[in-house]
N, C-alpha and C positions, 0 to 999 in steps of 0.2 A: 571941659568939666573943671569947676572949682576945686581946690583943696578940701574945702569941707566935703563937697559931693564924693572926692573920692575917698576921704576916708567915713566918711558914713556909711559907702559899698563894702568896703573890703568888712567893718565892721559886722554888714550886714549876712555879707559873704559868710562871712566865720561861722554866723548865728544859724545861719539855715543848714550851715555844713556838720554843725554839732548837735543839730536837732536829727538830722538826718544820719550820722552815725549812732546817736545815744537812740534810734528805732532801728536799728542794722543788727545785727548776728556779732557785732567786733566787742559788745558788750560782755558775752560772753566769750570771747575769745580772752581778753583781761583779764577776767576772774581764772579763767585756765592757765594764763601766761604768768598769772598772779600765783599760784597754788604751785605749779614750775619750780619757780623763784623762790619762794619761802620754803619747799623742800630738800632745795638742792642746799640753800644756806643753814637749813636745820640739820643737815647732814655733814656740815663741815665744807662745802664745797663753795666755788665764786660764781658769779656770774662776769663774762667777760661782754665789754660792748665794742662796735665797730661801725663803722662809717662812713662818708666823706661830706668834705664841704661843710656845711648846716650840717648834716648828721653826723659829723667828727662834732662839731661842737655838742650838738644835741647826745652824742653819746658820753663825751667829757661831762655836760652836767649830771645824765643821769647817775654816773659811776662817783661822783663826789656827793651825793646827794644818799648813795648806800653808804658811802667809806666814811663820809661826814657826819651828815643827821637829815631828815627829812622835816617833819615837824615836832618830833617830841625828842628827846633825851633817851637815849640809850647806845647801847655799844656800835662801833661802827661794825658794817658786813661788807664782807668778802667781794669788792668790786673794780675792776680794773678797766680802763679802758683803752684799747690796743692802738689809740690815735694818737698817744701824747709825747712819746717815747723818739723824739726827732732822729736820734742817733739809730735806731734800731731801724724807724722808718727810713732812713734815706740809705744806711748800709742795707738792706733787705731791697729794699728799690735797684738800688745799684748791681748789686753781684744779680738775683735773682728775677728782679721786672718789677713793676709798679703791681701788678693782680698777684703778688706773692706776700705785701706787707701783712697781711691780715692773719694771712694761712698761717707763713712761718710763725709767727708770735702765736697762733693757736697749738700748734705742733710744738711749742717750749713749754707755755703756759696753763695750756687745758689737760684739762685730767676728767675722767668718766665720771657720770655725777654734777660739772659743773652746767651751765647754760651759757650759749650765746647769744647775745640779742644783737642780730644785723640791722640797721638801719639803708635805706634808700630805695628812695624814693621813686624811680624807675623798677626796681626790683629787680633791675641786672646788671649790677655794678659786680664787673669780674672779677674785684676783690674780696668783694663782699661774701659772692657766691663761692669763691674759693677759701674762705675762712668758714662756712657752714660745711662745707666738703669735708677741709680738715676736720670740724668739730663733729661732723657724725661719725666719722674715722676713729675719733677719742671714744665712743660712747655719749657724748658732750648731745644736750637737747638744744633746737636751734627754736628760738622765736624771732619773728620777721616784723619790722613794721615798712609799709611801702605804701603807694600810694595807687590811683587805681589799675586793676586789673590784677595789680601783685606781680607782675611780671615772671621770670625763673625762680621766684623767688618762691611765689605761691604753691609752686611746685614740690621744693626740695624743702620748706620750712617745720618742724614739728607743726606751729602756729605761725600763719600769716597773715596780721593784721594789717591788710591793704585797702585806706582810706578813700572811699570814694568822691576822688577829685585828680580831674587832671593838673590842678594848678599846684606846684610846687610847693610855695610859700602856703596856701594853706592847710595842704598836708602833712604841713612841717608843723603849724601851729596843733593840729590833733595829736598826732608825734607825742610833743612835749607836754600834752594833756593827758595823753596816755602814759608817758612814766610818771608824772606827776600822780597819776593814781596808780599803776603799780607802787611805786614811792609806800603809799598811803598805807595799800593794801597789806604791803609787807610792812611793817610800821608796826601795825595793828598785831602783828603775832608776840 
């Protein structure tokens, strides 16, 4: 297959995948995850995010995207993301295990009222899961974005928007569609 052919698939890929989520139930999972979020920041509170790989970066953008600006001018909101912090991560790695970096940082961090948005894709990344653990522990509301089936994730999430597609890479691209409009949504308050 040529270069053009395959990026005209993956293109195409996208296009059927997002026609097929924007007729899915995950529509209204946003507007909920969306309503979440703008609650918990009208009350003073943050949203933390979490991740790995692609959704350590996917959650670094979304949290600079609260802390910063999304598309309009106004004050930044209460948004942190537990990936960035190298020292915290590799000493928390060290003494405690690799499925503890998320948690402990929710157990310093979170306070009842805030939200965590776990990211991955599999929906059983045992750090992930153990950072929802700690956050339902806080009182803390957990929304999930994964990919299909939702894995443990679907399980244990307030909301678990799990992307129907096995393929990573484009489950990641909804991902970042989907904070792009939470983004939007909370914006709009």
């Amino acid at each position: 297959m040529s270069d053009l052919n395959i990026i005209k698939q993956r293109f195409t890929e996208h296009i059927i995948l997002s026609q097929h989520v924007a007729a899915s139930g995950i529509l209204e999972q946003v507007a909920a995850s969306a309503a979440i979020i703008k609650k918990a920041l009208k009350n003073g509170n943050k949203v933390l995010f979490c991740g790995n790989g692609g959704s350590a970066a996917d959650s670094q953008h979304l949290a600079a995207e609260f802390v910063g600006r999304f598309q309009k001018e106004r004050d930044g909101l209460a948004a942190i993301a537990l990936t960035v912090d190298t020292s915290v991560l590799t000493a928390v790695a060290n003494d405690y295990g690799y499925d503890t970096v998320f948690a402990r940082q929710v157990q310093a961090l979170g306070n009842t009222g805030d939200v965590l948005v776990g990211l991955s894709t599999s929906g059983n990344s045992k750090n992930v899961l153990a950072a929802i653990e700690a956050a339902q522990a806080k009182g803390m509301q957990c929304i999930g974005l994964t990919a299909q089936g939702g894995g443990k994730m679907a399980e244990v999430c307030d909301i678990c928007m799990a992307v129907p597609c096995p393929v990573t890479a484009r489950a990641q691209e909804i991902h970042i569609l989907i904070g792009h409009i939470l983004c939007e949504l909370v914006d709009g308050e």
